[in-house]
Backbone of each chain as ProteinMPNN parsed JSONL, in Angstrom:
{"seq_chain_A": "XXXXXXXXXXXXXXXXXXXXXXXXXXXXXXXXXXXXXXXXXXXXXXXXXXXXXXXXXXXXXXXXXXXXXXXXXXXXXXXXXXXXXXXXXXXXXXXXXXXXXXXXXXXXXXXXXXXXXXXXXXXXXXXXXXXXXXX", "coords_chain_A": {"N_chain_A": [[-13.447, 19.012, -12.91], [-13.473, 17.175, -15.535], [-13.92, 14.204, -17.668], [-12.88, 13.958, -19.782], [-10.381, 15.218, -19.482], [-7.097, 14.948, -19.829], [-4.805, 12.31, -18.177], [-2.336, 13.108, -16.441], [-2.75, 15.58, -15.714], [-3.279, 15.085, -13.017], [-2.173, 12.858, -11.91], [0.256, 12.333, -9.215], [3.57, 13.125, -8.132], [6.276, 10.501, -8.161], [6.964, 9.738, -5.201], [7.7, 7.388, -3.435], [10.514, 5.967, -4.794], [12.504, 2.675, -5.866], [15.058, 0.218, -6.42], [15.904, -2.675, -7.809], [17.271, -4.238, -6.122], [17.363, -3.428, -3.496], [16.153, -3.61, -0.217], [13.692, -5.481, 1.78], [12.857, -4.008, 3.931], [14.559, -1.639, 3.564], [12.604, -0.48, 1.777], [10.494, -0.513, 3.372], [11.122, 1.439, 5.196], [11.582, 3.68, 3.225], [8.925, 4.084, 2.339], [7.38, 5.179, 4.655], [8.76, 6.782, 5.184], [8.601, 8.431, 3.375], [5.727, 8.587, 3.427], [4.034, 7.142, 2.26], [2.322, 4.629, 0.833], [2.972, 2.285, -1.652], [5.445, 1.697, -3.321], [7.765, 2.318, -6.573], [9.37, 0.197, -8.286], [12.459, 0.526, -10.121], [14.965, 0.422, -12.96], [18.344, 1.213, -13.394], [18.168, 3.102, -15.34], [15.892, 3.94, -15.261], [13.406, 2.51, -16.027], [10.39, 1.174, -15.885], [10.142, -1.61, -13.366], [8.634, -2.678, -11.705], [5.991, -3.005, -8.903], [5.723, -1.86, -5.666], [3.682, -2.791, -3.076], [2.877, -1.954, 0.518], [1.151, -4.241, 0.99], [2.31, -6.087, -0.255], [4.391, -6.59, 1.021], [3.887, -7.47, 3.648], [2.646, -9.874, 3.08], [5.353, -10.893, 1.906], [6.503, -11.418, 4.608], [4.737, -13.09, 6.164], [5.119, -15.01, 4.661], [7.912, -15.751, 5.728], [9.912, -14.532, 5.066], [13.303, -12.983, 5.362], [13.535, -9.679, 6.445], [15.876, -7.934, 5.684], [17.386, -9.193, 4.215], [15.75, -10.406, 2.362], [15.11, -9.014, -1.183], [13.662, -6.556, -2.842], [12.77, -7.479, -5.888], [12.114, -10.388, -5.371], [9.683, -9.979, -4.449], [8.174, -8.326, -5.681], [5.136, -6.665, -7.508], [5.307, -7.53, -11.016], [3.883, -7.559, -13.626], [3.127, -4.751, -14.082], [0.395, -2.623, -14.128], [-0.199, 0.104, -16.004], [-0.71, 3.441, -17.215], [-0.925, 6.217, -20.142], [0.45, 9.134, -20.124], [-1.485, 11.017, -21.355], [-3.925, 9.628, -21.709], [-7.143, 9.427, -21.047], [-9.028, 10.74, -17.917], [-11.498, 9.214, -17.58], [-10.803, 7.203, -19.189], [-8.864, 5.725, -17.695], [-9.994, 5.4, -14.899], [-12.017, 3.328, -15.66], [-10.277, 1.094, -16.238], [-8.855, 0.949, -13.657], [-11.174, 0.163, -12.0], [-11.739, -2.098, -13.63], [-9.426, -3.746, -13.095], [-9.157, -3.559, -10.548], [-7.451, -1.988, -8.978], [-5.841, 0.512, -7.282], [-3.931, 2.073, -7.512], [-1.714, 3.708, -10.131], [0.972, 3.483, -12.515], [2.157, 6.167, -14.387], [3.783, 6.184, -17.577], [5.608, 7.326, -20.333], [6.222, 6.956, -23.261], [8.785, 5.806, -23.908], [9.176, 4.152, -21.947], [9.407, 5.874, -19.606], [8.219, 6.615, -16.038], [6.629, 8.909, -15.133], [5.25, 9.906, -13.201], [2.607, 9.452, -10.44], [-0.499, 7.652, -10.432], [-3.29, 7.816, -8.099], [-6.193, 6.335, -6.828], [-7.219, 7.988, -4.589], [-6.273, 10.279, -5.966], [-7.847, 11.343, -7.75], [-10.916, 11.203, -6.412], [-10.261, 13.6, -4.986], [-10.434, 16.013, -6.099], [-13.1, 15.451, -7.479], [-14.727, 15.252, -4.983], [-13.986, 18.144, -4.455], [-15.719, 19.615, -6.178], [-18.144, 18.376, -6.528], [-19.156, 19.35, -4.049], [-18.823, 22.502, -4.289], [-20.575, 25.317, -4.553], [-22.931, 25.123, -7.325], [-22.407, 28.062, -10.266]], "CA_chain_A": [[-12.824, 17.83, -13.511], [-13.841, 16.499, -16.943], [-14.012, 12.66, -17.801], [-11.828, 13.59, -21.076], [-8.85, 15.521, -18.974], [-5.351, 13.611, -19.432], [-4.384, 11.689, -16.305], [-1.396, 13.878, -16.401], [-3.256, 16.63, -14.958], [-3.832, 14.095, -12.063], [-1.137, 12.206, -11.073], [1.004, 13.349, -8.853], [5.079, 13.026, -8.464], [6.473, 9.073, -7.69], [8.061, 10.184, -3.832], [8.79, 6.181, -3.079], [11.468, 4.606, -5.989], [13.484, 2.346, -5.162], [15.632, -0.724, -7.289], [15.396, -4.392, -7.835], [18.313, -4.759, -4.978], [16.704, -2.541, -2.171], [15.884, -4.962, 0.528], [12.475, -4.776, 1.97], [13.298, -3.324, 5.511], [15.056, -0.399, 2.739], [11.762, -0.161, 1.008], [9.7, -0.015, 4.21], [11.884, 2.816, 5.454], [11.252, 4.683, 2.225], [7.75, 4.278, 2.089], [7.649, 5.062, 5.452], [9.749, 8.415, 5.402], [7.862, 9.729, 2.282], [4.728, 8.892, 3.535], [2.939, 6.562, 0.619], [1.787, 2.673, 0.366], [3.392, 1.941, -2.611], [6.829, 2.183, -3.881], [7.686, 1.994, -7.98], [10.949, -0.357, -8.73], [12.886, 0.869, -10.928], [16.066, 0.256, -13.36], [18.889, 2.384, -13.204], [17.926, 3.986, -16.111], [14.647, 4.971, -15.076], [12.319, 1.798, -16.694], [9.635, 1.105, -14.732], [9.956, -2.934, -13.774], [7.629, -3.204, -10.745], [5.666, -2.077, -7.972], [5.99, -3.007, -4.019], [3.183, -2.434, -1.981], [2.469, -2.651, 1.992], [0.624, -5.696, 1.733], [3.491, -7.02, -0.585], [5.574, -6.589, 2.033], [2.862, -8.366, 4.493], [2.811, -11.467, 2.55], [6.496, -11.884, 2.276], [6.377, -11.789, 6.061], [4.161, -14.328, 6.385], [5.776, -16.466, 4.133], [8.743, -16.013, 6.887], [10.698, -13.117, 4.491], [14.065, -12.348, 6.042], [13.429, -8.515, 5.502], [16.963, -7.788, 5.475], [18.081, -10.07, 3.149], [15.133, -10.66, 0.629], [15.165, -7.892, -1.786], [12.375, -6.446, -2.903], [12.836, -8.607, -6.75], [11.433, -11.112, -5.161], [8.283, -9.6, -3.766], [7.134, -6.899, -6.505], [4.44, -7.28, -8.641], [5.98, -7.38, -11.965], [2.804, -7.277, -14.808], [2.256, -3.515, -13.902], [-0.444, -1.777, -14.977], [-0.121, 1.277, -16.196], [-1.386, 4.223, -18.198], [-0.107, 6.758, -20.497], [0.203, 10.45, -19.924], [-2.267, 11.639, -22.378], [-4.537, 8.618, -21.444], [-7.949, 10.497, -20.019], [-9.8, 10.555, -16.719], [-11.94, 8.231, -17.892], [-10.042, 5.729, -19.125], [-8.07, 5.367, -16.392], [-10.953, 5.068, -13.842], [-12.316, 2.132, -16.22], [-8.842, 0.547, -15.793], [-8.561, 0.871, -12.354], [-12.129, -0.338, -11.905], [-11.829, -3.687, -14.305], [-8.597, -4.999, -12.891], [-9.155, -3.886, -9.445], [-6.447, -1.683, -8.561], [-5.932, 1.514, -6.459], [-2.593, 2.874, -7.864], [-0.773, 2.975, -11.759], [2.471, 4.581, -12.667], [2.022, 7.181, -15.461], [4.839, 5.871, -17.627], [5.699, 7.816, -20.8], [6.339, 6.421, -24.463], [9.955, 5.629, -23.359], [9.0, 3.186, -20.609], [9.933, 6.323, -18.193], [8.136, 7.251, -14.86], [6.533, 10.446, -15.304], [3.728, 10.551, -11.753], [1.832, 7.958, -10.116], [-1.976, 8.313, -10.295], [-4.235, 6.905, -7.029], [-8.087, 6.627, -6.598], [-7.548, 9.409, -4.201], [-6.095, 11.564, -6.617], [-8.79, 11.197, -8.684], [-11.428, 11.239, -5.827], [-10.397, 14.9, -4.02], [-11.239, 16.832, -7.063], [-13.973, 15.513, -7.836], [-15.472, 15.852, -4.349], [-14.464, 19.488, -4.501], [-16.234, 19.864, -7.842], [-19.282, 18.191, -6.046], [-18.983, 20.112, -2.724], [-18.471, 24.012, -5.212], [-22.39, 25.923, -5.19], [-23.091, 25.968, -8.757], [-23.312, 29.512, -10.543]], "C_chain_A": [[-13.701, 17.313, -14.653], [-13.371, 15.186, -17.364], [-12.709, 12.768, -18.993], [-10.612, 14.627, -20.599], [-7.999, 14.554, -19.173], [-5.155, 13.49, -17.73], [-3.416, 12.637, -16.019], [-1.711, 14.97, -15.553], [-3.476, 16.627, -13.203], [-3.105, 13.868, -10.811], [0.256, 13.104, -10.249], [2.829, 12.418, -8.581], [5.266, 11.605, -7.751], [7.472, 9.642, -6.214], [8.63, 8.397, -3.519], [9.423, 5.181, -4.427], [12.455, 3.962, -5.278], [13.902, 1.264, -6.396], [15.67, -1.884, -6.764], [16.527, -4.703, -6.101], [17.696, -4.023, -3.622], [16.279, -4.004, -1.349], [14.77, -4.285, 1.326], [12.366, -4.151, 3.403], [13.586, -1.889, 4.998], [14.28, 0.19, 2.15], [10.736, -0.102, 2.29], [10.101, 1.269, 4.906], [11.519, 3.798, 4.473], [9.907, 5.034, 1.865], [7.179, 5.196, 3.308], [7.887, 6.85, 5.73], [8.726, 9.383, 4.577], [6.152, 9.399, 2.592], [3.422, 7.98, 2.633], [2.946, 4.68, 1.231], [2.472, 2.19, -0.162], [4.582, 2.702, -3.0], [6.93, 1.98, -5.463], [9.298, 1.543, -7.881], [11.144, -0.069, -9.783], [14.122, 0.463, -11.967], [16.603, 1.226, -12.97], [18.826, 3.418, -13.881], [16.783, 4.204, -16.164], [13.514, 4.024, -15.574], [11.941, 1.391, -15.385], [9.496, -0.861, -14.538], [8.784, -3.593, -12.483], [6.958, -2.641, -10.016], [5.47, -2.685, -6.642], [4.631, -2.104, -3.484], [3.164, -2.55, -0.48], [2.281, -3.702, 2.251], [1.65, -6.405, 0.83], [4.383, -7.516, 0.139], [5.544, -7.455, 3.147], [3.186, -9.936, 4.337], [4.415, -11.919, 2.267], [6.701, -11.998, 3.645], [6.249, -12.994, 6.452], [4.848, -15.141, 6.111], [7.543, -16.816, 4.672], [9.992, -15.182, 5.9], [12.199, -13.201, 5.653], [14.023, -10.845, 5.411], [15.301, -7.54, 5.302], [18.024, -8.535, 4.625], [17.167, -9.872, 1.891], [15.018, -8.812, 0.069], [13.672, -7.826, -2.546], [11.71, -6.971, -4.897], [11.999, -8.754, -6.4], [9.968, -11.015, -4.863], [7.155, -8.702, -4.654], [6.088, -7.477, -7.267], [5.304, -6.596, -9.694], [4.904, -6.879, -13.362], [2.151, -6.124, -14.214], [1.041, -3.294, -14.795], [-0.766, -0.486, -15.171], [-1.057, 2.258, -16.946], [-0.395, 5.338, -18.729], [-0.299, 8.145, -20.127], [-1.183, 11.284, -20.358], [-3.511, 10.523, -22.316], [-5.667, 9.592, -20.787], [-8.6, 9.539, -18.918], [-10.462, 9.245, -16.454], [-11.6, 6.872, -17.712], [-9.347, 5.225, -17.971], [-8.375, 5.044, -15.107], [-11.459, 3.816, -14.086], [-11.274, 1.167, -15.827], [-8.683, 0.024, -14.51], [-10.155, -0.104, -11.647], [-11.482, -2.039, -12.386], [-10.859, -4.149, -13.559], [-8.28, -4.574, -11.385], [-8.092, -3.282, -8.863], [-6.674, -0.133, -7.833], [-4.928, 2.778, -7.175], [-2.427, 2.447, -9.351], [0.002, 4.143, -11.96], [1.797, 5.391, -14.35], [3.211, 7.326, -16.202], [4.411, 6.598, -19.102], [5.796, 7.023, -22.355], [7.615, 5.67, -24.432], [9.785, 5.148, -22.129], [9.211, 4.125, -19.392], [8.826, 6.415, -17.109], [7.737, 8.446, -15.252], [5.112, 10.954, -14.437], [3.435, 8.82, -11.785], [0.776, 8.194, -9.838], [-2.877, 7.5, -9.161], [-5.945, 7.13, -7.073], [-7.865, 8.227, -5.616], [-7.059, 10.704, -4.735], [-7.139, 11.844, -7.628], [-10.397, 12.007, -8.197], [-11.588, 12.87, -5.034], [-10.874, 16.031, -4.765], [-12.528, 16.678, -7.253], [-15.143, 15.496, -6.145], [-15.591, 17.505, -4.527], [-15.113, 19.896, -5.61], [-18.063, 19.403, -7.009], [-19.652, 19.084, -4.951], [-19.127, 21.649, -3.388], [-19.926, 24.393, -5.456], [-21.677, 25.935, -6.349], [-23.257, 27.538, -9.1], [-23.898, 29.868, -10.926]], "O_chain_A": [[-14.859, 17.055, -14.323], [-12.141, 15.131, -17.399], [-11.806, 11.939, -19.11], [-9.803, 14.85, -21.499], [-8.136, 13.412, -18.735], [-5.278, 14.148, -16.697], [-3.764, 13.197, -14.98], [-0.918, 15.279, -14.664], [-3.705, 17.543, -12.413], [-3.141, 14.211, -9.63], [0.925, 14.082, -10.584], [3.046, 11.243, -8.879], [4.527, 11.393, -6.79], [8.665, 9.904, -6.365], [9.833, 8.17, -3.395], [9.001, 4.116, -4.878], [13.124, 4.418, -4.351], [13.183, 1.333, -7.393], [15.525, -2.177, -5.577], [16.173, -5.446, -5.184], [17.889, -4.717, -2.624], [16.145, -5.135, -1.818], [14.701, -3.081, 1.575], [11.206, -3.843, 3.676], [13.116, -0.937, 5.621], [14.596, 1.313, 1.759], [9.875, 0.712, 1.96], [9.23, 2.11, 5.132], [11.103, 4.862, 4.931], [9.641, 6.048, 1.218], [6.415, 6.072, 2.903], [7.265, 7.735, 6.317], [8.24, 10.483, 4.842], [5.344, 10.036, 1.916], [2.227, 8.242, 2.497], [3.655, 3.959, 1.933], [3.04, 1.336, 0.518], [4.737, 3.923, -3.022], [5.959, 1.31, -5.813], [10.225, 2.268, -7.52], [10.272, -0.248, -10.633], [14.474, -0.484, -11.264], [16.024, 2.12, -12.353], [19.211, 4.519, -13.487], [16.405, 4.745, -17.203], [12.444, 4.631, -15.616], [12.547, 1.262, -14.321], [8.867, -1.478, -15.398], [8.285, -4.718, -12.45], [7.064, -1.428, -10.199], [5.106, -3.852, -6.496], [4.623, -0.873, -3.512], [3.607, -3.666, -0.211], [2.754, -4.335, 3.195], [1.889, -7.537, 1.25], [5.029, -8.557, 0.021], [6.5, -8.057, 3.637], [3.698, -10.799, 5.051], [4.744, -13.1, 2.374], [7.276, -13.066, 3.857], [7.068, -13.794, 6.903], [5.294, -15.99, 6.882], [8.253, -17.729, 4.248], [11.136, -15.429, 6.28], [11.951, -13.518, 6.817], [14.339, -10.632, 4.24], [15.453, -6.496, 4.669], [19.237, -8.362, 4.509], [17.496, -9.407, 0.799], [14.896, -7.782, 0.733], [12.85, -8.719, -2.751], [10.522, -6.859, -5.2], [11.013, -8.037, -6.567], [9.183, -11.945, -5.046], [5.958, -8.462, -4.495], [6.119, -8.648, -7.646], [5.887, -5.522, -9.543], [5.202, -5.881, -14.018], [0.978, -6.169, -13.844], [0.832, -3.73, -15.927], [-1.638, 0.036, -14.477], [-2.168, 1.846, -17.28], [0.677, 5.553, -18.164], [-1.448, 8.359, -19.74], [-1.758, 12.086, -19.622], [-4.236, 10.764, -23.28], [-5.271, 10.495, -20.05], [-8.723, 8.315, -18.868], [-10.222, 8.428, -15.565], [-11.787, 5.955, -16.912], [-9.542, 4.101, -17.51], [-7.593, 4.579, -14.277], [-11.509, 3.029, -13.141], [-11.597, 0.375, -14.941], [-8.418, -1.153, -14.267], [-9.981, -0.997, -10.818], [-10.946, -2.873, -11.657], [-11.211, -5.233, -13.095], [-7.285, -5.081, -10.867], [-7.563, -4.035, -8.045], [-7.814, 0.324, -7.905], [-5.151, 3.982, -7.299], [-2.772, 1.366, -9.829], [-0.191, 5.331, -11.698], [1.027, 4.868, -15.155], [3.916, 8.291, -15.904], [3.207, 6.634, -19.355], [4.933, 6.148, -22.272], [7.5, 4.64, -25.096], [10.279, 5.767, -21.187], [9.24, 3.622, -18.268], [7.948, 5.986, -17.857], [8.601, 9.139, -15.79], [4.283, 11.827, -14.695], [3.685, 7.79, -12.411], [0.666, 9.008, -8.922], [-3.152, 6.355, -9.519], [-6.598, 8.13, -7.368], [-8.305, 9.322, -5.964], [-7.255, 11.83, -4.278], [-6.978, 12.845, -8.326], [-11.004, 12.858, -8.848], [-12.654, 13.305, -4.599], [-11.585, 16.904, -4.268], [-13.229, 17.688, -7.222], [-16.338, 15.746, -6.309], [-16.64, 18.132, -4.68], [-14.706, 21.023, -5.893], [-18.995, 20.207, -7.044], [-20.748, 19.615, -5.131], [-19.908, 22.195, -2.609], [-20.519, 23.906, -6.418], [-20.554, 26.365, -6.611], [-24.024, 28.25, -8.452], [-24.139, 31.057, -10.718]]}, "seq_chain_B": "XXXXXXXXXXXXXXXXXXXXXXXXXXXXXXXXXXXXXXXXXXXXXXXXXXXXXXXXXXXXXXXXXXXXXXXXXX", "coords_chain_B": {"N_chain_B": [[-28.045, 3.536, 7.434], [-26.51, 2.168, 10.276], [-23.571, 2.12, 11.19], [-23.043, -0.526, 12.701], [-24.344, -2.333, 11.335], [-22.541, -2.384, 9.236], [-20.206, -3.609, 10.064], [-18.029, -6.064, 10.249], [-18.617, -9.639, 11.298], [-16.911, -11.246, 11.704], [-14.364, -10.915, 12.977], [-10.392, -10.749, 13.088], [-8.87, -11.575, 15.93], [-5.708, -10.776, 18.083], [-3.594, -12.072, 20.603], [-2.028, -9.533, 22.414], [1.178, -10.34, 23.346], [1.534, -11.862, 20.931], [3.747, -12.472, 18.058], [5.216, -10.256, 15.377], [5.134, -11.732, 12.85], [3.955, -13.348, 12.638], [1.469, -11.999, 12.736], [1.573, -11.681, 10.491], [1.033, -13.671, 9.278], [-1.388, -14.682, 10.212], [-2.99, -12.341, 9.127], [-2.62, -13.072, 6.082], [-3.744, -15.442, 5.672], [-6.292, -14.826, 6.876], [-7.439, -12.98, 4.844], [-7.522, -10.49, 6.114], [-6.752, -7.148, 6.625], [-6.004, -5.759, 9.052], [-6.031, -6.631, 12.468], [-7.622, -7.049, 15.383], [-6.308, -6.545, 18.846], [-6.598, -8.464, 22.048], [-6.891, -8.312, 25.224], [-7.522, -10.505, 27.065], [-10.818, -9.966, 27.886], [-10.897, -7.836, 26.882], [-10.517, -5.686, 24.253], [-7.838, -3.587, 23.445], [-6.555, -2.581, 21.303], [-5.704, -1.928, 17.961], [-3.881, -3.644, 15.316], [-2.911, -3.116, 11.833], [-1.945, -3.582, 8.8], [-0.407, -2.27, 8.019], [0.2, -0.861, 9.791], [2.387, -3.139, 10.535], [4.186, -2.606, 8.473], [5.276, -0.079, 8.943], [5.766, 0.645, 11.479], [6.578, -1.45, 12.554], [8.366, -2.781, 10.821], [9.745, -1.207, 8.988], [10.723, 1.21, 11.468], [13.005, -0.603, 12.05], [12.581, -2.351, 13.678], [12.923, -6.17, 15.187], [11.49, -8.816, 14.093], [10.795, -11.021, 15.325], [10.276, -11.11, 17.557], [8.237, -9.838, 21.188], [6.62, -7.24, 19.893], [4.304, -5.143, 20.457], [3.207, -3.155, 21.768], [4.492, -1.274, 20.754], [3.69, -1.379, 17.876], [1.2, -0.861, 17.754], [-1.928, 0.626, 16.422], [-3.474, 3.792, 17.794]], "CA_chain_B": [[-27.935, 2.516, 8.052], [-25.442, 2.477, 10.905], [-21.658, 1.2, 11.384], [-23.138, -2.115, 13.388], [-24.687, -2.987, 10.181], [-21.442, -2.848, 7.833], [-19.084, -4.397, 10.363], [-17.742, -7.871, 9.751], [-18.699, -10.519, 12.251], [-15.536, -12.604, 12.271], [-13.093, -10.414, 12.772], [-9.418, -11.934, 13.656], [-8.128, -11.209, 17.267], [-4.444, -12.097, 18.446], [-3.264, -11.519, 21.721], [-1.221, -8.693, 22.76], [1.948, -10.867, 22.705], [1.539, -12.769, 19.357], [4.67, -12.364, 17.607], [4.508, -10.116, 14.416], [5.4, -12.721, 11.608], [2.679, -14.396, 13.319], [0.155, -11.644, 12.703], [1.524, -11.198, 8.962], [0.472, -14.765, 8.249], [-2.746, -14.502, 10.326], [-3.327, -11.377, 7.924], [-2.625, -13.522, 4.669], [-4.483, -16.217, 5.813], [-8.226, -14.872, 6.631], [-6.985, -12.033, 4.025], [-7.732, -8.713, 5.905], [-5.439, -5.893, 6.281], [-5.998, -5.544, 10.414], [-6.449, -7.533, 13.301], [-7.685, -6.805, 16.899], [-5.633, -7.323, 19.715], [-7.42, -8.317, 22.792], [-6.152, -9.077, 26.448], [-8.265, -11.2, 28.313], [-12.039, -10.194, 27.063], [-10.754, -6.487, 26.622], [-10.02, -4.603, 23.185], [-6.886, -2.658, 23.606], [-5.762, -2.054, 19.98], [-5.918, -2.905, 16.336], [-2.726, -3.441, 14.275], [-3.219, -3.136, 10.287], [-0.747, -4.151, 7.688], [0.802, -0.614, 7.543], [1.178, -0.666, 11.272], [3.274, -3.828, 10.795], [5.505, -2.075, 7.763], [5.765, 1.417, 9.425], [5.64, 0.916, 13.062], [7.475, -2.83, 12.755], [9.813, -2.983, 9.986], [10.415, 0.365, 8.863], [11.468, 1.187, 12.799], [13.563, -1.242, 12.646], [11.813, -3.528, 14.836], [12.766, -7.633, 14.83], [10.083, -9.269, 13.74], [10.09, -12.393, 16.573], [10.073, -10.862, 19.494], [6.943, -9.156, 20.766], [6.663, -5.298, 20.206], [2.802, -4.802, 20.024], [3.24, -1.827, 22.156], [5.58, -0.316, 19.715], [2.994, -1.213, 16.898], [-0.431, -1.052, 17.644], [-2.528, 1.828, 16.07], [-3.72, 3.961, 18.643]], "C_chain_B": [[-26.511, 2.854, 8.89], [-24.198, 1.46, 10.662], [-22.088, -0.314, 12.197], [-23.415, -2.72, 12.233], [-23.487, -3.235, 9.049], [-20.164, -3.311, 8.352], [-19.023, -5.888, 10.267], [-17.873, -8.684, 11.255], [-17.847, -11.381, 12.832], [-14.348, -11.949, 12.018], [-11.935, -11.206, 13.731], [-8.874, -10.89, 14.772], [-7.03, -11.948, 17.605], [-4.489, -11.267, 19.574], [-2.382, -10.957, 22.084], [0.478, -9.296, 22.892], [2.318, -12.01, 21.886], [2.711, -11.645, 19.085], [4.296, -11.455, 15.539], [4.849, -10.542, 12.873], [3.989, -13.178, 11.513], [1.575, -13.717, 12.751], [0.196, -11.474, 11.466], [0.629, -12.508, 8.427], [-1.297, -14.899, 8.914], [-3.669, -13.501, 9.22], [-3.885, -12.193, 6.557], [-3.732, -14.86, 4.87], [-6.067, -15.637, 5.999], [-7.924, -13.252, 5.462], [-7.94, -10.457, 4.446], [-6.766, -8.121, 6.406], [-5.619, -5.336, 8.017], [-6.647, -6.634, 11.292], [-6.952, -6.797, 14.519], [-7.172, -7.582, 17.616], [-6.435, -7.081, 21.242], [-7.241, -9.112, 23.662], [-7.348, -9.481, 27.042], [-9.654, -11.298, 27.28], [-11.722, -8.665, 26.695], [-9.577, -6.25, 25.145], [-9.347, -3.582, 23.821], [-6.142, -2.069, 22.301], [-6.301, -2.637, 18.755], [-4.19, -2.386, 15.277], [-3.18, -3.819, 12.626], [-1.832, -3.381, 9.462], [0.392, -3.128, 7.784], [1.069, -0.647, 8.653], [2.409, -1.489, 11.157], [4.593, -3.642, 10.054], [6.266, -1.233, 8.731], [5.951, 1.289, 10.849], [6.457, -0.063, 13.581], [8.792, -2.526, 12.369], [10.463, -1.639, 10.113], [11.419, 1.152, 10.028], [12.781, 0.164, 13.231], [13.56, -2.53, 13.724], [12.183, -5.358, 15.015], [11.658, -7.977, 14.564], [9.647, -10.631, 14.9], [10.357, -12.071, 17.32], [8.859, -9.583, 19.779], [7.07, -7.116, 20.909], [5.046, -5.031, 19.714], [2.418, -3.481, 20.72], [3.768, -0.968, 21.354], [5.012, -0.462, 18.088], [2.044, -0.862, 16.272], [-0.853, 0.753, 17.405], [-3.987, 1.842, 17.428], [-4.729, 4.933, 18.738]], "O_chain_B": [[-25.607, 3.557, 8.437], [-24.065, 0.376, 10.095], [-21.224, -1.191, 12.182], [-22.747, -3.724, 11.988], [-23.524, -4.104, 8.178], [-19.175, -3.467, 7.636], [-19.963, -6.682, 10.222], [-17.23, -8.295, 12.23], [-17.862, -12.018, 13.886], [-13.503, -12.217, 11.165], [-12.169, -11.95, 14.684], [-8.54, -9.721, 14.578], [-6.965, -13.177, 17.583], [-5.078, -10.194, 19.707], [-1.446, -11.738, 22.257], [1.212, -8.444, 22.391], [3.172, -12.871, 22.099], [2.787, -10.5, 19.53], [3.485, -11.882, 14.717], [4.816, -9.775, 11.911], [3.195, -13.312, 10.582], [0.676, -14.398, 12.259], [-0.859, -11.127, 10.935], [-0.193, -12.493, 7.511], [-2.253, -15.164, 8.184], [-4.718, -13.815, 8.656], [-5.006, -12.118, 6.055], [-4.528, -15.068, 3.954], [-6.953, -16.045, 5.249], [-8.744, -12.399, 5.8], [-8.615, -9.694, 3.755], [-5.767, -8.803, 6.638], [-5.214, -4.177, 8.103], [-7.572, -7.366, 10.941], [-6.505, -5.65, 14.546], [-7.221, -8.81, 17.537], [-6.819, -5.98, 21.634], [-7.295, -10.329, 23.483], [-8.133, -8.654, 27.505], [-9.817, -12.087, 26.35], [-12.644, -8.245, 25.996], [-8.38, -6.512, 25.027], [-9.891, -2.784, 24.583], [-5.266, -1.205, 22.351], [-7.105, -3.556, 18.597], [-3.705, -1.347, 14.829], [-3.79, -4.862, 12.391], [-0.721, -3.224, 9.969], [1.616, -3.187, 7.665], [2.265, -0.475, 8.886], [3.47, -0.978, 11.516], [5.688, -4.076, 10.41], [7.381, -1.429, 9.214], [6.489, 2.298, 11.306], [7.029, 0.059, 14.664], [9.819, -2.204, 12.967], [11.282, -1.143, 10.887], [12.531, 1.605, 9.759], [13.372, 0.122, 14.31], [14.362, -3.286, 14.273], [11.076, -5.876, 14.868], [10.727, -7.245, 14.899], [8.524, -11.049, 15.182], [10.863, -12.857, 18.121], [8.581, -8.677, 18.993], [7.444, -6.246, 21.695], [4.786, -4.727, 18.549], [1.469, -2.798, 20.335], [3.365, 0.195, 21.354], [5.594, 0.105, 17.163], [1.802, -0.616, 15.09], [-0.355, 1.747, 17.934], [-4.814, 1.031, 17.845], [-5.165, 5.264, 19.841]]}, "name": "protein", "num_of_chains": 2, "seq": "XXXXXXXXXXXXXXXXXXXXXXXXXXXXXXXXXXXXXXXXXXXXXXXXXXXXXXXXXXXXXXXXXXXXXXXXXXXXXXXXXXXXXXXXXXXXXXXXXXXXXXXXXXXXXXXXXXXXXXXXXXXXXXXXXXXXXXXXXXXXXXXXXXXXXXXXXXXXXXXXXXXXXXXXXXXXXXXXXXXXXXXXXXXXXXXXXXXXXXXXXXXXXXXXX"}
């Protein structure tokens, strides 16, 4: 792994989307099924407008959520933070560092969706890269 | 240095039937992501945030009535 690789190389495919109307019982099921933390809300045409996590889901609880009613709108974070395809290693570790985040959608020039990059996608390479005798 | 040294001293314990709305806002309130549940003076479990999506909601589960058997990471 090299600091100036594109994230692209990285990130791997978005398995939980779901839309502003999904209700969060519909979005715990999907997270759920596919296996992930984090879901990416979507439009119908593919713009990326939010992202739901676990503990998003937590805190509307608390705050006494009907999860069958409230939709997951209400709950997403909305001021994603993203990166671009072609964006490198680097940068994108800096990123994730400064504002404290774990996950960012890998959204394209055209607001699309194109992977979602995590610390541990970042993290398994570069153990095996540490872990590999030198030659 | 060992694991006694980097555990947290005040961790939050509910009791095996606390309700799990109950443990979302215990969660948000001392803001960590698992609790221990603990009958009497005995540790029998720990439920974490994701237990309460995946093991609560996700299942289908009500949320006010107690299912801590049907949640708790095991």
């Amino acid at each position: 792994m090299q600091s100036t690789q594109p994230i692209r190389e990285f990130a791997h495919h978005p398995r939980a989307t779901i839309t502003t109307s999904t209700t969060l019982r519909e979005a715990a099921q999907v997270m759920y099924r596919e296996d992930v933390g984090l879901a990416v809300v979507q439009s119908h045409n593919g713009v990326v407008l939010g992202l739901l996590s676990e503990r998003d889901i937590t805190t509307a609880l608390a705050k006494g959520a009907d999860p069958d009613r409230e939709t997951v709108m209400v709950d997403m974070t909305r001021n994603v933070i993203s990166v671009r395809p072609d964006d490198t290693v680097l940068d994108t570790v800096l990123l994730m560092l400064d504002d404290g985040i774990r996950h960012a959608p890998v959204i394209d020039e055209f607001g699309r969706l194109s992977g979602v990059v995590s610390v541990r996608d970042l993290l398994r390479p570069l153990v095996v890269q540490a872990m590999t005798p030198a030659r | 240095m060992r694991v006694i040294d980097t555990i947290r001293k005040s961790a939050v314990g509910v009791a095996p039937d606390t309700m799990l709305h109950e443990v979302a806002q215990l969660m948000e309130q001392a803001t960590v992501a698992s609790v221990a549940v603990i009958d009497g003076d005995r540790l029998v479990g720990i439920v974490t945030d994701r237990d309460l999506v995946r093991r609560g909601m996700a299942a289908g589960l009500t949320l006010h009535v107690v299912e801590y058997e049907d949640t708790r990471s095991r």
